[in-house]
C-alpha positions in Angstrom: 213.4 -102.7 -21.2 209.7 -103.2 -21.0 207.1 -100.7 -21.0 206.3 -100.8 -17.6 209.9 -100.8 -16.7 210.2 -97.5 -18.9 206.8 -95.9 -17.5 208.5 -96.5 -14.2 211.4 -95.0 -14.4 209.7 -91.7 -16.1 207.1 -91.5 -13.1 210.1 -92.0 -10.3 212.2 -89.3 -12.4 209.1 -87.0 -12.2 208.4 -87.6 -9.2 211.8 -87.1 -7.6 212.1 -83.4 -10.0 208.6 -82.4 -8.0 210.2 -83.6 -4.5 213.4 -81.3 -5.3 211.7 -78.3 -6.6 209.4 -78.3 -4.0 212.4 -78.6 -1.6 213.9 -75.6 -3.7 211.1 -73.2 -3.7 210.6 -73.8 0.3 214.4 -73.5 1.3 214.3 -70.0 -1.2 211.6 -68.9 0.8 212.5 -69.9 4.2 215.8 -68.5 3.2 214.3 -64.9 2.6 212.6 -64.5 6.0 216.0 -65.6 8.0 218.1 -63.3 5.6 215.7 -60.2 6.4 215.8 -61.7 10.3 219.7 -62.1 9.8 220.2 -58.7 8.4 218.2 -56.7 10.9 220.1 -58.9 13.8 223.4 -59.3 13.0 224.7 -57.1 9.6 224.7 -57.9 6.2 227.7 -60.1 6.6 225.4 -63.1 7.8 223.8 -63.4 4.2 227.1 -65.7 3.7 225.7 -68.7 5.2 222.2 -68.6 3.5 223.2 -70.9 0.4 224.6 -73.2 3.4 221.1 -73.4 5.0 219.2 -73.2 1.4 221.1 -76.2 0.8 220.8 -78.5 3.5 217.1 -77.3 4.0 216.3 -78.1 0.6 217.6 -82.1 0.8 215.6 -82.3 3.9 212.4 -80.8 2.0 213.5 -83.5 -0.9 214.2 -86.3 1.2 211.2 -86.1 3.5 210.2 -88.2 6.2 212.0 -88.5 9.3 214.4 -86.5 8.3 212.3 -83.2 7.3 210.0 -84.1 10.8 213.6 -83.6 12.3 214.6 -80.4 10.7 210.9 -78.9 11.2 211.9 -79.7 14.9 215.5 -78.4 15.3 214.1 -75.6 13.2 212.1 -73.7 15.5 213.3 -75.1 18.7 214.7 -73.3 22.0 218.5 -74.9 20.5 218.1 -72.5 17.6 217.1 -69.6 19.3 219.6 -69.9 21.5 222.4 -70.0 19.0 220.9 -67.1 17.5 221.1 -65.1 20.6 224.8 -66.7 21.0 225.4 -64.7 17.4 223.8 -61.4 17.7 225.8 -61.6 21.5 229.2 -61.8 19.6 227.9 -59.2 16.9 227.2 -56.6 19.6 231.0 -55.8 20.8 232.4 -56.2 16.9 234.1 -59.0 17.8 234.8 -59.8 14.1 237.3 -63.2 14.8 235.3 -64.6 17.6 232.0 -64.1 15.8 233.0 -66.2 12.4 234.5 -68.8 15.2 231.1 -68.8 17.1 229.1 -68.7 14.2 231.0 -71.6 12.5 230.5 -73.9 15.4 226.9 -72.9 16.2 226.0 -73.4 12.4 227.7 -76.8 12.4 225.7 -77.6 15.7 222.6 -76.8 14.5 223.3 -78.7 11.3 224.6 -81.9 13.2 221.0 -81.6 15.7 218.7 -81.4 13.0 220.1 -84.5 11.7 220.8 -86.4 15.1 217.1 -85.4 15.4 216.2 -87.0 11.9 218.3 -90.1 12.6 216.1 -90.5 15.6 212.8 -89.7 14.1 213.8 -92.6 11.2 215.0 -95.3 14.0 211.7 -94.7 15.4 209.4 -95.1 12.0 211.4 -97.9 11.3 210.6 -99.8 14.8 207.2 -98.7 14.4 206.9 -100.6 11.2 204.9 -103.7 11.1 207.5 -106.9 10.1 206.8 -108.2 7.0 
């Protein structure tokens, strides 16, 4: 291995441990404000699925691009607040089976949007793209 080879691989390795702690330290944070949002809403039993969004919110934040552009926009969007409303409807009655049903499938939505939505944003870049 030559010494350019080896200086290469060091930078892309540092590089890469910035990208993921960065991603880290965002999805904590994020996390925190939607835990103290999920807690006031729906009951403590929504903490469950915070690891679930730390983790898919931090290997968008680490993988950039289209795909972060897509999660910043299924993030925030009417689709979200809507399944958020869906949740704290099927918290209100106590409707312990149906809520964990609901909430399943609306977390799995929102999860399978945000990365329709990143899939889109990279077809896009990549058309964009000048040929080589």
């Amino acid at each position: 291995m030559t010494a350019y080879e080896l200086s290469s691989r060091i930078a892309r390795r540092a590089y890469e441990g910035a990208r993921i702690r960065r991603g880290l330290v965002r999805a904590c944070g994020l996390g925190v404000l939607l835990g103290l949002i999920a807690v006031v809403a729906i009951g403590g039993g929504a903490l469950a699925w915070l690891p679930v969004f730390a983790a898919v919110w931090a290997f968008l934040e680490w993988r950039g691009g289209a795909l972060l552009r897509g999660g910043r926009v299924g993030a925030p969007s009417r689709a979200t607040l809507g399944a958020a409303l869906g949740v704290v409807a099927t918290a209100v009655p106590r409707c312990a089976g149906l809520m964990v049903g609901e909430g399943l499938g609306l977390v799995l939505g929102l999860i399978v949007g945000t990365a329709a939505a990143g899939v889109v944003c990279t077809v896009v870049d990549r058309i964009r793209q000048p040929a080589m």
